[in-house]
C-alpha positions as CSV (number, residue, x, y, z in Angstrom):
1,X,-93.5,30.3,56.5
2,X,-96.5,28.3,58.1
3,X,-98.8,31.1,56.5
4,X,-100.1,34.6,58.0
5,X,-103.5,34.4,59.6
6,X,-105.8,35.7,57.1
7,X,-108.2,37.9,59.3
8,X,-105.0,39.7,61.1
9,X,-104.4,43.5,60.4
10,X,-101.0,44.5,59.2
11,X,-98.5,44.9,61.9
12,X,-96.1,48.0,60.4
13,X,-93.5,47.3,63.3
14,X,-93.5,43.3,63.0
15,X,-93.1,44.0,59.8
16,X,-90.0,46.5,59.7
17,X,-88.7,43.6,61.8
18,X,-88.8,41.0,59.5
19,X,-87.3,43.1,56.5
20,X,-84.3,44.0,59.2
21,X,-84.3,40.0,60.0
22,X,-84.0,39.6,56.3
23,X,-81.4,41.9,55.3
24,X,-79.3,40.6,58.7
25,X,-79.4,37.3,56.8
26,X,-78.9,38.4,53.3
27,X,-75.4,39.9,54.4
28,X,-74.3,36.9,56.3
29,X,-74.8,34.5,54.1
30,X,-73.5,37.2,51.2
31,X,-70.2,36.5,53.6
32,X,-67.3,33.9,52.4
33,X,-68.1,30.4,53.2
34,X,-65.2,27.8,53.0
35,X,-65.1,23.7,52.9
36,X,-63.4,23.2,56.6
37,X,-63.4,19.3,55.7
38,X,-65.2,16.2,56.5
39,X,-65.5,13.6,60.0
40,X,-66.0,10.3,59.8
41,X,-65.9,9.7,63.5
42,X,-65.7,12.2,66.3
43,X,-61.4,13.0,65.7
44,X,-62.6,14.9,62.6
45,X,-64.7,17.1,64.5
46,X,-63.5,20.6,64.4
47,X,-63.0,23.1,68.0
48,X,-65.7,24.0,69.6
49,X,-65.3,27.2,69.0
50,X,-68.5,29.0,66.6
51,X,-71.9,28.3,66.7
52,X,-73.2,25.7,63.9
53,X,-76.4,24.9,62.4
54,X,-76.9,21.3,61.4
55,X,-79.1,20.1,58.1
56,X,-80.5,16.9,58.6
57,X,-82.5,14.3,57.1
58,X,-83.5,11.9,54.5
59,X,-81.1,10.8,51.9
60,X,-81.9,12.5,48.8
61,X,-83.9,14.5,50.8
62,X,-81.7,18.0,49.5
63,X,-79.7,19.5,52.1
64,X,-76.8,19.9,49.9
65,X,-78.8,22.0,47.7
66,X,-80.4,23.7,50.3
67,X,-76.6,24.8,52.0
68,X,-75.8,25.9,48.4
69,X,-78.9,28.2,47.7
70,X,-78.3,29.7,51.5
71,X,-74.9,30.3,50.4
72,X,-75.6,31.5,46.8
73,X,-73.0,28.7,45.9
74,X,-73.5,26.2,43.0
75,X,-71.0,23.6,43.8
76,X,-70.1,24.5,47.7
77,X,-71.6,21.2,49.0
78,X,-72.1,18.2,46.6
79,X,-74.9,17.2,45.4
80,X,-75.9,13.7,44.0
81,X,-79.0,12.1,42.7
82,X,-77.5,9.0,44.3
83,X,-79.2,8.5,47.6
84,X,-76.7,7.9,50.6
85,X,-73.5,9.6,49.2
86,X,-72.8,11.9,51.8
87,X,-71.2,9.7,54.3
88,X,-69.4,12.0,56.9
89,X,-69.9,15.2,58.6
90,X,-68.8,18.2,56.1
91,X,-67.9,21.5,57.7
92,X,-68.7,24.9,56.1
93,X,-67.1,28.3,57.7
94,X,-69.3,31.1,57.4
95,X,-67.7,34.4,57.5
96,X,-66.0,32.9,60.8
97,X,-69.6,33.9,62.2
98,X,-71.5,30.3,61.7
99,X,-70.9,26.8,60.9
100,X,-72.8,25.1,58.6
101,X,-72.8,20.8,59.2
102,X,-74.1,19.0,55.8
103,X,-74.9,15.3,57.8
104,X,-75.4,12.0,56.5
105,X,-78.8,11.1,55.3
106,X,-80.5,8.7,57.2
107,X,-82.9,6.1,56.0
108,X,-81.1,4.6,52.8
109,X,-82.2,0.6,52.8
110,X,-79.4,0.1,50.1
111,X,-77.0,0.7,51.8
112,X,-74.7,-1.8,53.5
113,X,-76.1,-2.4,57.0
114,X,-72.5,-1.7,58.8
115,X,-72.0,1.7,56.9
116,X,-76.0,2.8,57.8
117,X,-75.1,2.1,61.4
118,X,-71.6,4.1,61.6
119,X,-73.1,6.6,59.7
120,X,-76.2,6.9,62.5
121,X,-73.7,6.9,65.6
122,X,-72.1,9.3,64.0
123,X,-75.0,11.8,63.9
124,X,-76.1,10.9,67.1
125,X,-73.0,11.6,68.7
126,X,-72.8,14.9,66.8
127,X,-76.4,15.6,67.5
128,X,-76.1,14.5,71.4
129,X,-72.8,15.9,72.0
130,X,-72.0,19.2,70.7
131,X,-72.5,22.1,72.7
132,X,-72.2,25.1,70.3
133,X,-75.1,23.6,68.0
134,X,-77.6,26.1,68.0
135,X,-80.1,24.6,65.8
136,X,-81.1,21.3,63.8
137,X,-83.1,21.9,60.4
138,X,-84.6,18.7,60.3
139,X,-85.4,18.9,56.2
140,X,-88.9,17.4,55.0
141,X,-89.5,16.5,51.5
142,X,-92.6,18.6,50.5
143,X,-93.8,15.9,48.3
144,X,-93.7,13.4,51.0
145,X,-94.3,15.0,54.5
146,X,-93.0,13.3,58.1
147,X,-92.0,9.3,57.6
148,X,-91.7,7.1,60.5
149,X,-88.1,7.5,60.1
150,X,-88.2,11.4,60.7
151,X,-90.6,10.8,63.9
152,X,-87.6,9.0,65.1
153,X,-85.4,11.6,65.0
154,X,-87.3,14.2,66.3
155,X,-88.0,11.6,69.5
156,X,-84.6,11.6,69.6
157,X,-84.0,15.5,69.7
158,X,-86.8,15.5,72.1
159,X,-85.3,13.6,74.0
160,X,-81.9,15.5,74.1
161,X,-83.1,18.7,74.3
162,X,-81.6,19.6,70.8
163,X,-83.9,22.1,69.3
164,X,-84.8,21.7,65.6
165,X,-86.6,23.4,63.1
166,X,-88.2,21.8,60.4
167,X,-87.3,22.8,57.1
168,X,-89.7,21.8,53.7
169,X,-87.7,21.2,50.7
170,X,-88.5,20.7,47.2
171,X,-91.5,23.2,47.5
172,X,-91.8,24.3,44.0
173,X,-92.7,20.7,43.4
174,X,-96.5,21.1,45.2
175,X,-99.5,23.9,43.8
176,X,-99.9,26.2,46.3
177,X,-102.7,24.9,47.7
178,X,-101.4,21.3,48.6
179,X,-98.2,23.1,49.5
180,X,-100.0,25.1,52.0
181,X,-102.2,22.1,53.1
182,X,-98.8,20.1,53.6
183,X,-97.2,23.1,56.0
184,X,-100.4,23.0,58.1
185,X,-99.9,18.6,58.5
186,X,-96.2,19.3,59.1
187,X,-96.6,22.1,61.5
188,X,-99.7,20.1,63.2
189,X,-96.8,16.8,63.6
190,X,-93.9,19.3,64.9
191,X,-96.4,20.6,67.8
192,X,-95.9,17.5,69.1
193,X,-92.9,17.4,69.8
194,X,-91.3,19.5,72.5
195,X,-87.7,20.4,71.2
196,X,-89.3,21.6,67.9
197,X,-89.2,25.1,67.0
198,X,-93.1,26.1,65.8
199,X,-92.3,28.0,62.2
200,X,-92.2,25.8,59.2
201,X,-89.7,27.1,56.9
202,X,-91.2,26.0,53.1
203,X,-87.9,25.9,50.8
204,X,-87.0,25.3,47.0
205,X,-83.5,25.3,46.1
206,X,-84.4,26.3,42.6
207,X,-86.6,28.8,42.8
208,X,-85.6,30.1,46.3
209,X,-88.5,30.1,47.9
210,X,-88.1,30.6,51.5
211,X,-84.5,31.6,51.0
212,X,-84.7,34.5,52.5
213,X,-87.0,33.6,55.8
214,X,-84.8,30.7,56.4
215,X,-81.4,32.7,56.3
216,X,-83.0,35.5,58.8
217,X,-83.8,32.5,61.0
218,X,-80.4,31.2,61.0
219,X,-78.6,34.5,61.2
220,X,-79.8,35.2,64.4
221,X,-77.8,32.4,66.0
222,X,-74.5,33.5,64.5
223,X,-71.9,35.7,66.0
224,X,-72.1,39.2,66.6
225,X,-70.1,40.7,63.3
């Protein structure tokens, strides 16, 4: 959703494909999804068996929400205005098709300093070590844009070759102009970086704003139904 170029004709074939991408992604996510469980160290981690998509980011930052509006769940994941809650690795079966992966927030200072650092391993191993994980959406507050904290994750992704796609949350919360002026800086950042896919997914779990766009991304990844 990083905005169509304004002095482009209409493509009528780009955009049949899109509306296919969408309605892909409309009935996968329309699919059962289940709580597998939670890891809190790499025993818990379930068979590498599906592809799985992995939402990451800051505390607070919304990725439970965001898993619930993809799923058209309320309460699937939990949500909490209590930053740095989520402390393991939750599991979501998708139709037996995808895997969702609700991670630990990073970047909570008020948390005990022992608990921040399992909680880091933890999603670096995941991050590092897991060969069915397709994609990373590495989720930016719209309000807030890329902290130095987020840069240090995507170095790290770089680094491991994990490709990511950064995914703006909390959308509703800019005018549409700053909203679109924010996608540009965030895009502009990502280019940077090399594992980083190049489309800017701009989200609102309330709304559901990029809903759709973001579920036709991620349906491509899971398995054939």
């Amino acid at each position: 959703m990083t905005g169509p170029d304004p002095g482009a004709l209409p493509d009528p074939d780009a955009a049949e494909a899109q509306a296919a991408l969408i309605e892909a992604g409309r009935l996968l996510f329309a699919q059962e999804c289940t709580f597998l469980g939670g890891a809190v160290d790499d025993r818990g981690l379930p068979e590498i068996d599906i592809p799985e998509i992995a939402f990451a980011g800051r505390s607070n930052v919304g990725k439970s929400s965001l898993i619930n509006a993809l799923t058209g769940r309320k309460t699937l994941a939990r949500t909490s205005n209590t930053p740095g809650r989520t402390r393991e690795l939750n599991f979501f079966d998708l139709g037996g098709r995808l895997r969702l992966v609700d991670l630990p927030g990073y970047g909570y200072a008020k948390a005990a300093r022992t608990d921040v650092k399992a909680w880091t391993r933890l999603i670096l191993y995941y991050l590092q070590g897991r060969p069915n994980l397709r994609r990373a959406c590495l989720l930016i507050d719209a309000r807030h844009g890329i902290k130095p904290n987020d840069e240090e994750i995507m170095s790290l992704l770089d680094r491991d070759a994990v490709s990511y796609q950064i995914v703006m949350t909390k959308s509703d919360k800019l005018p549409p102009g700053p909203l679109q002026a924010q996608i540009e800086a965030v895009a502009a950042r990502g280019a940077k970086h090399v594992a980083c896919h190049p489309e800017v997914i701009a989200t609102s779990g309330r709304t559901g704003l990029g809903i759709p766009e973001l579920r036709a991304a991620l349906a491509s990844m899971a398995l054939a139904d």
